[in-house]
Backbone and ligand atoms as CSV (ligand in chain L), in Angstrom:
chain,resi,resn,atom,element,x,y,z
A,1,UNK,N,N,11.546,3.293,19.419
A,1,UNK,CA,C,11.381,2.525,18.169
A,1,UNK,C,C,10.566,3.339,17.165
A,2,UNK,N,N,11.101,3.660,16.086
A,2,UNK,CA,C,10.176,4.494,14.943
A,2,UNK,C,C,9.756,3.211,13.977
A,3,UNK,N,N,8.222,3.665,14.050
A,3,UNK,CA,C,7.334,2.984,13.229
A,3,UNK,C,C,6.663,3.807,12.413
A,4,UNK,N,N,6.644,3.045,11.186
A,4,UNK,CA,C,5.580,4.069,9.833
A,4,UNK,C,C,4.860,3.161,9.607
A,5,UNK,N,N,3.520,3.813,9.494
A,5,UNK,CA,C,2.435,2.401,8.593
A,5,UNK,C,C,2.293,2.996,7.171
A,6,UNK,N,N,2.261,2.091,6.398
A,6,UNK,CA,C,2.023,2.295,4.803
A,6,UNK,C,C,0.676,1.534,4.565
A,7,UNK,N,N,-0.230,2.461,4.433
A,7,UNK,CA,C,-1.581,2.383,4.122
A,7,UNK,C,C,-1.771,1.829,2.584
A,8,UNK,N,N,-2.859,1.270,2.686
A,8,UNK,CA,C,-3.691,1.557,1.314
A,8,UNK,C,C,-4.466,0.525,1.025
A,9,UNK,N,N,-5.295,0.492,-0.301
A,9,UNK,CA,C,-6.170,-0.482,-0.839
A,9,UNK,C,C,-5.394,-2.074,-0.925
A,10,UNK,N,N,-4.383,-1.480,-1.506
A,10,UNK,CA,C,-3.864,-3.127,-1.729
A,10,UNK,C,C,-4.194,-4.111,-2.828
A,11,UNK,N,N,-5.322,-3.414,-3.857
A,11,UNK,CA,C,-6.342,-4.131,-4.390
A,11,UNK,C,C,-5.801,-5.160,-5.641
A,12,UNK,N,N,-5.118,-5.823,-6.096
A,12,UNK,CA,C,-4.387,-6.173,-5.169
A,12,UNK,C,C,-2.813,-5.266,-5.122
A,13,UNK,N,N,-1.810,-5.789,-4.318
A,13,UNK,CA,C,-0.543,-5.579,-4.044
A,13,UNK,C,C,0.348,-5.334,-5.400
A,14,UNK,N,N,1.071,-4.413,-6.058
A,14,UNK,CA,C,1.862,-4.832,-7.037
A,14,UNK,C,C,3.357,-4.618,-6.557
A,15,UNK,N,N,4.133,-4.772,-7.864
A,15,UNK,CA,C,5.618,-4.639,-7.668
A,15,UNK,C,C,5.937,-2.680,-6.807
A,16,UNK,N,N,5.169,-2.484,-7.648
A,16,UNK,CA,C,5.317,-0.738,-7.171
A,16,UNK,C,C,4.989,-0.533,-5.561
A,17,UNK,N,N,4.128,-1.159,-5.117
A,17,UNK,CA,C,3.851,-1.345,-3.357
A,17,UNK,C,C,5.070,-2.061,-2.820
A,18,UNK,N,N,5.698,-3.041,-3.302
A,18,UNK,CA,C,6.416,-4.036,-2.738
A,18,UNK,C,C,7.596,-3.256,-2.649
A,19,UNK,N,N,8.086,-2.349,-3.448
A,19,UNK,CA,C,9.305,-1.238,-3.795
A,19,UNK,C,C,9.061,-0.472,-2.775
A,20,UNK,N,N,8.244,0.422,-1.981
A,20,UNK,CA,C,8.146,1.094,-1.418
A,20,UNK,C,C,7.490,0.643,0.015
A,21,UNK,N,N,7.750,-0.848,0.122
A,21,UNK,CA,C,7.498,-1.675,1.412
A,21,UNK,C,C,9.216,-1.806,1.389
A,22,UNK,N,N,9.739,-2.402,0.902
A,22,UNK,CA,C,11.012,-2.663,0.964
A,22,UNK,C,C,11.861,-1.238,1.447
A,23,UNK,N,N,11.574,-0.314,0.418
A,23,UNK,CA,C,12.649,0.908,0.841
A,23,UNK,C,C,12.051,1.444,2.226
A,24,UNK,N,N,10.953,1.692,2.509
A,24,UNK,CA,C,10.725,1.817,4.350
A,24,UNK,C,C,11.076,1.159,5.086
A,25,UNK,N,N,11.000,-0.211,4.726
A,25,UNK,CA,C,11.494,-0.880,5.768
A,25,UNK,C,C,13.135,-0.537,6.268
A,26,UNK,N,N,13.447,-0.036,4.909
A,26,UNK,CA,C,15.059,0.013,5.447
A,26,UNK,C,C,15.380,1.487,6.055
A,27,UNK,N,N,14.318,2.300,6.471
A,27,UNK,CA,C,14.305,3.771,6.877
A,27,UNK,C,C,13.687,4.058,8.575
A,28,UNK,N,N,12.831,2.435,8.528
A,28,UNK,CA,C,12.397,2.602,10.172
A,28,UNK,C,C,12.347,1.129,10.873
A,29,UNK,N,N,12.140,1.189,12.196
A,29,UNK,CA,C,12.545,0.012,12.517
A,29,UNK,C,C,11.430,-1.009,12.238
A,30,UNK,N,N,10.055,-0.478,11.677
A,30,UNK,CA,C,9.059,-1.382,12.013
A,30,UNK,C,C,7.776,-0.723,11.085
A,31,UNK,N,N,7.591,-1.416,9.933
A,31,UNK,CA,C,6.929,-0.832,8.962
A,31,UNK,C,C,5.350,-1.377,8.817
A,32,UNK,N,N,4.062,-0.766,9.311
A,32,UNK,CA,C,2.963,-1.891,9.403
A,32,UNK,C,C,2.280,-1.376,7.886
A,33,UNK,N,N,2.226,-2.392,7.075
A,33,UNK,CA,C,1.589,-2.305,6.091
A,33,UNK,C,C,-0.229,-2.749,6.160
A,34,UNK,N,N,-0.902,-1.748,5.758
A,34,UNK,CA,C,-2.459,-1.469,6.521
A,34,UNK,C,C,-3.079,-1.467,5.290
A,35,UNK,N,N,-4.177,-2.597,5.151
A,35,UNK,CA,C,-5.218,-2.504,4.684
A,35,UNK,C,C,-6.594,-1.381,4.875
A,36,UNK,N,N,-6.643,-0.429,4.262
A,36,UNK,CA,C,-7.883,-0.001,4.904
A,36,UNK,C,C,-8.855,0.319,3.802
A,37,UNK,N,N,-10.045,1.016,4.255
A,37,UNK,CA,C,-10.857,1.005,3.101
A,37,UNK,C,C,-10.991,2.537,2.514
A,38,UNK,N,N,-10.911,2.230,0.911
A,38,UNK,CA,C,-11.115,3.538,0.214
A,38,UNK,C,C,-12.765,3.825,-0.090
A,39,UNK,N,N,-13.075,4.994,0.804
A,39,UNK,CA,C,-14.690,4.910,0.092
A,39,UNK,C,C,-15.392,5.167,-0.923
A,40,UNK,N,N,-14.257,5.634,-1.891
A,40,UNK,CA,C,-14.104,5.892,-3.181
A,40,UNK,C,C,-14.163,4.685,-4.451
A,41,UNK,N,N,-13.824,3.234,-3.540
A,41,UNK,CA,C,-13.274,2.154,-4.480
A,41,UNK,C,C,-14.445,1.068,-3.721
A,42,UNK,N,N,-14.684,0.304,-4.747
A,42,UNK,CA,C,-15.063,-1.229,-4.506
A,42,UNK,C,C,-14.316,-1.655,-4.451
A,43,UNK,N,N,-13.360,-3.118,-3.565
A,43,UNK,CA,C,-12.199,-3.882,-3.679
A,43,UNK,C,C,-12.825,-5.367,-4.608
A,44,UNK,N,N,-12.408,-5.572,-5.583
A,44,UNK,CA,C,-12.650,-7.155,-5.987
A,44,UNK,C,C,-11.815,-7.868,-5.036
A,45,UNK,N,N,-10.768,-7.663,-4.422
A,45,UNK,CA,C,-10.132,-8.822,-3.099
A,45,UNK,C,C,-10.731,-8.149,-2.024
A,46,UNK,N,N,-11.188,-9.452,-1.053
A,46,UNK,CA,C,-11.698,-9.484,0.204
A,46,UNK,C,C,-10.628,-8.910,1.004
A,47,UNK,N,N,-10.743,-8.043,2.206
A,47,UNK,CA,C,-9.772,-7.605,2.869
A,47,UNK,C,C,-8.953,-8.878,3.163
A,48,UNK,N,N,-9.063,-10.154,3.821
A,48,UNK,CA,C,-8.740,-11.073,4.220
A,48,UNK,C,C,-7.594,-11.945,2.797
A,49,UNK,N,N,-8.616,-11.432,2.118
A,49,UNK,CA,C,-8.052,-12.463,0.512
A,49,UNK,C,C,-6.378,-11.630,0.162
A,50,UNK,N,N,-6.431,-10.081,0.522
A,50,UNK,CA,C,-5.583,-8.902,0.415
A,50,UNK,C,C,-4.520,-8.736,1.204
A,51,UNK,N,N,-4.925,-9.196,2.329
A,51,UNK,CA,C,-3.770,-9.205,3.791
A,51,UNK,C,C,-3.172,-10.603,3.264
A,52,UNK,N,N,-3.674,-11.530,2.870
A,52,UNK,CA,C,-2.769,-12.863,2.703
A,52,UNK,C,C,-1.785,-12.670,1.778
A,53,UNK,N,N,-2.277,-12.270,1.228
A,53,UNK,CA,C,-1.423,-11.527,-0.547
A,53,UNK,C,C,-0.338,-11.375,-0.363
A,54,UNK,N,N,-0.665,-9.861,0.606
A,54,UNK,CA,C,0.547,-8.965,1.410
A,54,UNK,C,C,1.634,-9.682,2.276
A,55,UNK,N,N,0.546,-10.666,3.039
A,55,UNK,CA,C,1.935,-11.171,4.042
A,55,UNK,C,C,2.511,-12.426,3.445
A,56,UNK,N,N,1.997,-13.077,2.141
A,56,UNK,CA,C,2.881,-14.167,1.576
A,56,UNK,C,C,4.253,-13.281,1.108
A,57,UNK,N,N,3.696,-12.035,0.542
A,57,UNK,CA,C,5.165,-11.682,-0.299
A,57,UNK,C,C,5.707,-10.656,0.183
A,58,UNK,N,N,5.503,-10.329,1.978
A,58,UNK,CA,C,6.168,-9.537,2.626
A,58,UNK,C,C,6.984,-10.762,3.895
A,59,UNK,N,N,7.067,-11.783,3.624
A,59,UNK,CA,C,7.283,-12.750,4.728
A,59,UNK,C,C,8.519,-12.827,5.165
A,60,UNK,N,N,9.342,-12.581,4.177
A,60,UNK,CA,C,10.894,-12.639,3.885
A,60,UNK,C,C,11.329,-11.201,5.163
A,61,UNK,N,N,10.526,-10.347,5.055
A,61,UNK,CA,C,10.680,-8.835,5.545
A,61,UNK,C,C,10.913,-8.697,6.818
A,62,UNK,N,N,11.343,-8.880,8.034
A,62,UNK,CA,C,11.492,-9.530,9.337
A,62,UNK,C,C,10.684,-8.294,10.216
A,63,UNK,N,N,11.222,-6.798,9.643
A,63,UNK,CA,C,10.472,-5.911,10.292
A,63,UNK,C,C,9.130,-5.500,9.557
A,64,UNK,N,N,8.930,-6.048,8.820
A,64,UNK,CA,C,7.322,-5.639,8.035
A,64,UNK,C,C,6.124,-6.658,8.674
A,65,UNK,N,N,4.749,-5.700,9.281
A,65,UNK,CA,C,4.183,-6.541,9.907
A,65,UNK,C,C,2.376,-5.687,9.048
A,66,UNK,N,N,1.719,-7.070,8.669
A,66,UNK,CA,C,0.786,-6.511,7.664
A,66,UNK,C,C,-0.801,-6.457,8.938
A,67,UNK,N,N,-1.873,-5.775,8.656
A,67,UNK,CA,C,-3.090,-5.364,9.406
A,67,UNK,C,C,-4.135,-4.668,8.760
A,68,UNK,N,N,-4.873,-4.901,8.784
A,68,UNK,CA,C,-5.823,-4.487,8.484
A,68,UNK,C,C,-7.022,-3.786,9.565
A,69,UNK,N,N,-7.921,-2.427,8.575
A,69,UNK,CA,C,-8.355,-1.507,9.865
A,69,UNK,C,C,-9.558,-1.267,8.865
A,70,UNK,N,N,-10.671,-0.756,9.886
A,70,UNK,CA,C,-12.022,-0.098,8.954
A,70,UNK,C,C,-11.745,1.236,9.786
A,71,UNK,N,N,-12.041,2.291,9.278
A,71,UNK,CA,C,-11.769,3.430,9.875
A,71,UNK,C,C,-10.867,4.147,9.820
A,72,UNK,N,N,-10.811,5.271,10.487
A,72,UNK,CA,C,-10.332,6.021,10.073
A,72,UNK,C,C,-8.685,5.794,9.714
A,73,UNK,N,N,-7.220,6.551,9.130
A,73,UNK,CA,C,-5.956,5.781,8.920
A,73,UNK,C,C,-5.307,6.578,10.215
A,74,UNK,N,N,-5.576,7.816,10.858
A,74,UNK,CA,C,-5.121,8.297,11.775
A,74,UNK,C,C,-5.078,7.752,13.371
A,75,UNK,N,N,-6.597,6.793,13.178
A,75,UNK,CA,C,-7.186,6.150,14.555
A,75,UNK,C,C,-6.003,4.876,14.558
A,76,UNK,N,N,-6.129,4.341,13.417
A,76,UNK,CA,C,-4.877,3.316,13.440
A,76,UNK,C,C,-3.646,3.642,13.861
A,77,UNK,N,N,-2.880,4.643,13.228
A,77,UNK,CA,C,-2.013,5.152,13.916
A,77,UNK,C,C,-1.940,5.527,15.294
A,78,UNK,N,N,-2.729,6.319,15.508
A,78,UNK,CA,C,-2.444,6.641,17.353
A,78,UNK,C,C,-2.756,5.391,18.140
A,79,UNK,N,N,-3.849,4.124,17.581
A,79,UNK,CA,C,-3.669,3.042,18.323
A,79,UNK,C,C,-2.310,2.415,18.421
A,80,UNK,N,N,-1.465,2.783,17.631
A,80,UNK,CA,C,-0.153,1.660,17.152
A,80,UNK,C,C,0.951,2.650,17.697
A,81,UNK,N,N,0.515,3.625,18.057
A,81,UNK,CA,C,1.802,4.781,18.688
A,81,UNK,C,C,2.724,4.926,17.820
A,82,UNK,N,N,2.067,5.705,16.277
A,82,UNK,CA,C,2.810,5.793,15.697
A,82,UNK,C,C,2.477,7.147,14.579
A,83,UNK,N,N,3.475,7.731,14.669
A,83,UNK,CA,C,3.032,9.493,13.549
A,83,UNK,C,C,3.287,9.433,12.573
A,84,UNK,N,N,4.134,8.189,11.663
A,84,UNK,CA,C,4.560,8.422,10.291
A,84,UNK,C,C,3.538,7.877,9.449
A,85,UNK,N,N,3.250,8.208,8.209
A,85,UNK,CA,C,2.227,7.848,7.208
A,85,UNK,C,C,3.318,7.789,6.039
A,86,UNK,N,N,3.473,6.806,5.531
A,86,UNK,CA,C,4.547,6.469,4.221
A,86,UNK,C,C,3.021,6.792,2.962
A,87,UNK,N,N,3.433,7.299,1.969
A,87,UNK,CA,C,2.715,7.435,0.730
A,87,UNK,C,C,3.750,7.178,-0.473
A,88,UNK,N,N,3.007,6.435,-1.429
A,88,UNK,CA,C,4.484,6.559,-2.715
A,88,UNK,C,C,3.729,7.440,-3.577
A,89,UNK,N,N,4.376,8.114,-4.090
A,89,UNK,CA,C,4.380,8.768,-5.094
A,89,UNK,C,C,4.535,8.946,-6.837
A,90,UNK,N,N,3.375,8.752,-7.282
A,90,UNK,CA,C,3.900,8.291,-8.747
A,90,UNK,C,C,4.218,9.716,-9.678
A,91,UNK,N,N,2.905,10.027,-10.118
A,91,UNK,CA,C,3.324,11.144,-10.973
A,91,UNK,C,C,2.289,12.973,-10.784
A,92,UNK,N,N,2.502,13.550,-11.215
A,92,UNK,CA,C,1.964,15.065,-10.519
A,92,UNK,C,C,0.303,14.447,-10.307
A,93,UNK,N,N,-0.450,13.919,-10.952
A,93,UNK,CA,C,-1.591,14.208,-10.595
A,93,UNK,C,C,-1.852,12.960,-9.545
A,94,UNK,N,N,-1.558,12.240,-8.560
A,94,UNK,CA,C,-1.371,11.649,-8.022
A,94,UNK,C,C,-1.314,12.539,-6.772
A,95,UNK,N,N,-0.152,13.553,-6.609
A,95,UNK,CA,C,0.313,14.591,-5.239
A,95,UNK,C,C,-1.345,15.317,-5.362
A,96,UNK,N,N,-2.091,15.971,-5.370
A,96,UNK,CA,C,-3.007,16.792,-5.487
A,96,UNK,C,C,-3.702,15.827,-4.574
A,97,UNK,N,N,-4.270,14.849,-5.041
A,97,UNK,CA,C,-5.257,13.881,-3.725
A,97,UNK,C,C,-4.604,13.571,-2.853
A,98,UNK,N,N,-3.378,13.537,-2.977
A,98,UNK,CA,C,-2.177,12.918,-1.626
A,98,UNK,C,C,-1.944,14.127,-0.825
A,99,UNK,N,N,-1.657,15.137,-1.446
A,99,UNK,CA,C,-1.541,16.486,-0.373
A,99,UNK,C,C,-2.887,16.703,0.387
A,100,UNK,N,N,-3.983,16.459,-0.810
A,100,UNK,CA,C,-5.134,16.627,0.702
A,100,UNK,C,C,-5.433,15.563,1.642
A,101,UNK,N,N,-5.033,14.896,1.515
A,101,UNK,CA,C,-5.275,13.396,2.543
A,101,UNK,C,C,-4.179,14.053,3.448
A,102,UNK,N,N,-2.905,14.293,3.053
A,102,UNK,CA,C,-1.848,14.611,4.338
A,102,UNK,C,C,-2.297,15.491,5.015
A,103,UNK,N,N,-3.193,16.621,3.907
A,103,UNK,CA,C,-3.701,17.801,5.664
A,103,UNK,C,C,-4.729,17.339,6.249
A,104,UNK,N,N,-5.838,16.488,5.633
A,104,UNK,CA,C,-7.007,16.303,6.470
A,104,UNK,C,C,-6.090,15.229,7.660
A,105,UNK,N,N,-5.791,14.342,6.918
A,105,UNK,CA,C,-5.287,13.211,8.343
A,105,UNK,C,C,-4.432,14.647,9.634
A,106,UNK,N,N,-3.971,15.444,9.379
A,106,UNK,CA,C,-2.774,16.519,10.510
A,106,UNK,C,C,-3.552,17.271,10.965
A,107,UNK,N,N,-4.872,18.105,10.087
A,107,UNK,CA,C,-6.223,18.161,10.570
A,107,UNK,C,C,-6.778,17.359,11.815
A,108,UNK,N,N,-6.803,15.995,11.702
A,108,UNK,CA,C,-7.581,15.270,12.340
A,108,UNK,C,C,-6.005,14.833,13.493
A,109,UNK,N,N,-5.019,14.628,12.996
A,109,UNK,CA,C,-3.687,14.515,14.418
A,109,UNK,C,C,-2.725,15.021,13.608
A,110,UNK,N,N,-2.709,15.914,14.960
A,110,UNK,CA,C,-1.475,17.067,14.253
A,110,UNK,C,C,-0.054,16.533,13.928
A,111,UNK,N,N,0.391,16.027,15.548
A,111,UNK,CA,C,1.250,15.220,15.460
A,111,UNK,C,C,1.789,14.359,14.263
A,112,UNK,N,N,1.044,13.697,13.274
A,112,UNK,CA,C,1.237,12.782,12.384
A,112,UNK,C,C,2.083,13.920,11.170
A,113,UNK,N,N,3.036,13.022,10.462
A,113,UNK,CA,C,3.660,13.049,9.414
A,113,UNK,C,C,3.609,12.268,8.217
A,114,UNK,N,N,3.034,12.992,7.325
A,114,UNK,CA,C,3.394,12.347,5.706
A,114,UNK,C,C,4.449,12.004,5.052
A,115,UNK,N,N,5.422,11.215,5.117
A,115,UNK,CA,C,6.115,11.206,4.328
A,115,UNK,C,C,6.521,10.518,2.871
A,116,UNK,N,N,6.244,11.095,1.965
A,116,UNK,CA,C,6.277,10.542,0.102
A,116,UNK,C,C,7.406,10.124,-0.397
A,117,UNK,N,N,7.252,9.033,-0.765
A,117,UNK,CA,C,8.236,8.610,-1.272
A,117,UNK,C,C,8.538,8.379,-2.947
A,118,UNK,N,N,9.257,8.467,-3.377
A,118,UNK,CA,C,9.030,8.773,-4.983
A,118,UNK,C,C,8.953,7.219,-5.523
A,119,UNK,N,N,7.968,6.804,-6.301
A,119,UNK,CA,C,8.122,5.299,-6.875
A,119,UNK,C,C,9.341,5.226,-7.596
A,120,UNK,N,N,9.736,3.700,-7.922
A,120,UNK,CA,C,10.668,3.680,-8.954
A,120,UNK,C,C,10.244,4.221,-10.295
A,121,UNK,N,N,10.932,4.602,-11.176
A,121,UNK,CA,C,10.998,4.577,-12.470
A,121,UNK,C,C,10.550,3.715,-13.513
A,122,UNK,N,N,10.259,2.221,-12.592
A,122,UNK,CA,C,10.286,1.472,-13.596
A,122,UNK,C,C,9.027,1.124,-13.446
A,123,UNK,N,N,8.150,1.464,-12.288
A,123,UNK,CA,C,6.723,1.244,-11.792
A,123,UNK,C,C,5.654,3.121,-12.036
A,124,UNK,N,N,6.407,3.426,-12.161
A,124,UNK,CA,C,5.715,5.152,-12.687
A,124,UNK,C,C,4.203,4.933,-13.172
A,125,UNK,N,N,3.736,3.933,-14.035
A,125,UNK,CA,C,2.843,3.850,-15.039
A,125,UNK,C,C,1.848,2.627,-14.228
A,126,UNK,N,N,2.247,2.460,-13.224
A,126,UNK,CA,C,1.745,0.614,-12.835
A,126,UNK,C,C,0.661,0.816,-11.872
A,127,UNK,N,N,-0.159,0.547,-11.269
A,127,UNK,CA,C,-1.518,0.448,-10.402
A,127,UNK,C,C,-2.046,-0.363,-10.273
A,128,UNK,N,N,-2.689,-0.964,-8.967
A,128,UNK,CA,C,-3.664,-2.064,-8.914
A,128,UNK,C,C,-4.619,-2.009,-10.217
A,129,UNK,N,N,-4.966,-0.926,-10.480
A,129,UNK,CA,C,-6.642,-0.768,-11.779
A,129,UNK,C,C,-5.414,-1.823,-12.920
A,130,UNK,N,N,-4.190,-0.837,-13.380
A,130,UNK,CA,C,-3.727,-1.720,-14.074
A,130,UNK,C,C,-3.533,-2.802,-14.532
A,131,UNK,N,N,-3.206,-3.472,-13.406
A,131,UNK,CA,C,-3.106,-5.132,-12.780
A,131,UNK,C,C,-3.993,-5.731,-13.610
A,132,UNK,N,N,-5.344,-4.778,-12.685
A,132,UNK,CA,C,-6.472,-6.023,-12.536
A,132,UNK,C,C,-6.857,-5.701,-14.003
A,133,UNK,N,N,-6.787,-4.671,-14.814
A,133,UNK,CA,C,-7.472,-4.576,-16.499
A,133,UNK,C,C,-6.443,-5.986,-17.348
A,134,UNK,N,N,-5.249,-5.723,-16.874
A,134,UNK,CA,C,-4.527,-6.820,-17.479
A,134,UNK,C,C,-5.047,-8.136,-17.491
A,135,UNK,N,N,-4.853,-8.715,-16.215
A,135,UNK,CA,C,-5.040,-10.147,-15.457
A,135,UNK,C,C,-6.880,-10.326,-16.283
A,136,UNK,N,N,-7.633,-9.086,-16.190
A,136,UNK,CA,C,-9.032,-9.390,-16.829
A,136,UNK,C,C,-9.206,-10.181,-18.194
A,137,UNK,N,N,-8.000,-9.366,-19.100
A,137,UNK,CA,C,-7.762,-9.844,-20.322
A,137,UNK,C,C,-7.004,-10.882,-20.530
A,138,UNK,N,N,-6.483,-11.675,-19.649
A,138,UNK,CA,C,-5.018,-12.836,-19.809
A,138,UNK,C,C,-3.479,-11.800,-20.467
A,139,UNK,N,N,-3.552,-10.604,-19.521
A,139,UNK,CA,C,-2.509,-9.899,-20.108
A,139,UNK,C,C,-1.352,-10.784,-19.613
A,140,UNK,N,N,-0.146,-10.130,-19.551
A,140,UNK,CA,C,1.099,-10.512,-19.168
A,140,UNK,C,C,1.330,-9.982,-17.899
A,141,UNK,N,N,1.722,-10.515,-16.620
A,141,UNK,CA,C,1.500,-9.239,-15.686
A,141,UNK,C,C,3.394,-9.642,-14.760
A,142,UNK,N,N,3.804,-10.305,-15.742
A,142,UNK,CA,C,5.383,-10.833,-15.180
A,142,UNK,C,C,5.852,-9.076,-15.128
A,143,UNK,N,N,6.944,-9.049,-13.868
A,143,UNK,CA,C,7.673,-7.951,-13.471
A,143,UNK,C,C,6.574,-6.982,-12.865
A,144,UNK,N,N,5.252,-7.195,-12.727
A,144,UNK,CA,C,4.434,-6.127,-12.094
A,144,UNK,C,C,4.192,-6.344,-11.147
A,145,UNK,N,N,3.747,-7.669,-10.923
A,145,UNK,CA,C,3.359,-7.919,-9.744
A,145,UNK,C,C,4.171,-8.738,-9.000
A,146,UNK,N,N,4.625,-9.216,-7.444
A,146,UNK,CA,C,5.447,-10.018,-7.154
A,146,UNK,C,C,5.307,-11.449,-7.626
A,147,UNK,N,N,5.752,-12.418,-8.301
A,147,UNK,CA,C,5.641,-13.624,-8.652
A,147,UNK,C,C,4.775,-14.538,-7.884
A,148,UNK,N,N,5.226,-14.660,-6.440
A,148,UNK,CA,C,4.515,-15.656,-5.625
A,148,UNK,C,C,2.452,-15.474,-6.014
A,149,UNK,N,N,2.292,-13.683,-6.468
A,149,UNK,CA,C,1.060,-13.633,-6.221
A,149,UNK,C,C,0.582,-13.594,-7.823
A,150,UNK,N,N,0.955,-14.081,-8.457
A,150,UNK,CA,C,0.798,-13.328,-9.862
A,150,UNK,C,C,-0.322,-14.284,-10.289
A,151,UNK,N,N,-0.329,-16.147,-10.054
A,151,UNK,CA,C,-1.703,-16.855,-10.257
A,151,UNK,C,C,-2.603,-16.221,-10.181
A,152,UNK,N,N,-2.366,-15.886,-8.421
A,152,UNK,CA,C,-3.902,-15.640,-7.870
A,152,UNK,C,C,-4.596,-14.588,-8.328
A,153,UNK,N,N,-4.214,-13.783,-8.444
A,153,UNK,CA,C,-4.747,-12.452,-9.223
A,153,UNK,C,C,-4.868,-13.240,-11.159
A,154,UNK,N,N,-4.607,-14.164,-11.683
A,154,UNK,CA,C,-4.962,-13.940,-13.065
A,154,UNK,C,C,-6.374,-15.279,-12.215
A,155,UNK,N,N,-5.993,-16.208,-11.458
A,155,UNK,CA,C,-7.314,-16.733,-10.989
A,155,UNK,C,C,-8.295,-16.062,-10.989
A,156,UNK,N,N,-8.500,-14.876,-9.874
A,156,UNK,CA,C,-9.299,-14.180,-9.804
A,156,UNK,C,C,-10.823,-13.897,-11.214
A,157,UNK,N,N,-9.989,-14.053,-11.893
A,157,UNK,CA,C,-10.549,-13.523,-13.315
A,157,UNK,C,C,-11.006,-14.838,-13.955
L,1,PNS,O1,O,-4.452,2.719,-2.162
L,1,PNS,P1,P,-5.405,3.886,-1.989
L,1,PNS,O2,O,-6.815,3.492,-2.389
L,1,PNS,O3,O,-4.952,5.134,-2.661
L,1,PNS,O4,O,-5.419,4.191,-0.395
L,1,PNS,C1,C,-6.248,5.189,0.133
L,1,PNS,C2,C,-6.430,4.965,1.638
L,1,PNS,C3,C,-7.046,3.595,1.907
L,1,PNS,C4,C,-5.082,5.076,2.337
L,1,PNS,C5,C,-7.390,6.090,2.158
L,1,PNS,O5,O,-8.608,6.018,1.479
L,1,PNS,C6,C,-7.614,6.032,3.657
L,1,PNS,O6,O,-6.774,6.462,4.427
L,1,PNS,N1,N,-8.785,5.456,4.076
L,1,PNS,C7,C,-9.166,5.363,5.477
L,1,PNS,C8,C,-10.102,6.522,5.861
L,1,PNS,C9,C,-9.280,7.781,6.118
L,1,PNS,O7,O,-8.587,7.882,7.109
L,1,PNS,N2,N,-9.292,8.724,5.156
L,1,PNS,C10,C,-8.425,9.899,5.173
L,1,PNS,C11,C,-9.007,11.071,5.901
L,1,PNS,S1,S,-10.331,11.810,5.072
């Protein structure tokens, strides 16, 4: 059975995550979408508040299964018996921090694989920071984020 986990903040979830939950899923048999922590970022959603997010509007997904981890993203993996690391990919300055995360994690297990996936076109420009600057202001956040979650995130604010 090939499994990839697709990491990340989550902070929250947008359409651009949900695009590249969907297209893995249809590339392996079993896609774990992983909360973990950036030590770089404060999260305004609680890990807990973040995983609900995820699994309301991944529910439909039969092989998508959501988790959350503190530590390292490699330890998760070898607990879950699994070498693939899904990353999406937006635009060049994006690959530069993503290429070094792929060698430190192969650094740390060799075994493991990065594989990038290119965002859509139509999400190129889109990011959780985005989101949440919007939703701060009463922006518009229809088509960014998945619908089911789009309240809770202008709640938030
Ligand atoms: O959505 P993000 O913030 O770009 O995701 C980054 C994330 C959470 C995937 C990354 O920070 C991570 O893997 N954190 C766990 C700690 C770790 O394994 N770091 C990479 C090796 S230095």
């Amino acid at each position: 059975m090939r499994t990839a986990v697709y990491p990340g903040s989550f902070d929250p979830l947008t359409n651009g995550h949900l695009d590249i939950i969907k297209r893995s899923s249809k590339l392996f048999d079993k896609v774990i979408v992983t909360v973990l922590t950036n030590s770089a970022k404060t999260p305004l959603f609680s890990t807990e508040e973040r995983l609900e997010l995820i699994r309301r509007t991944t529910k439909h997904l039969p092989n998508v299964e959501v988790a959350a981890f503190s530590g390292l993203l490699v330890d998760f993996a070898k607990q879950n018996q699994c070498n693939v690391l899904i990353k999406g990919l937006r635009v060049v300055s994006d690959f530069e921090y993503e290429f070094q995360m792929a060698l430190a994690n192969k650094n740390q297990m060799p075994e493991v694989e990065t594989m990038f996936l290119p965002t859509a076109q139509e999400y190129m420009f889109l990011s959780s920071s985005i989101v949440k600057e919007l939703a701060r202001y009463h922006g518009d956040l229809t088509g960014l984020v998945p619908k089911e979650i789009e309240q809770d995130i202008l709640n938030k604010f």
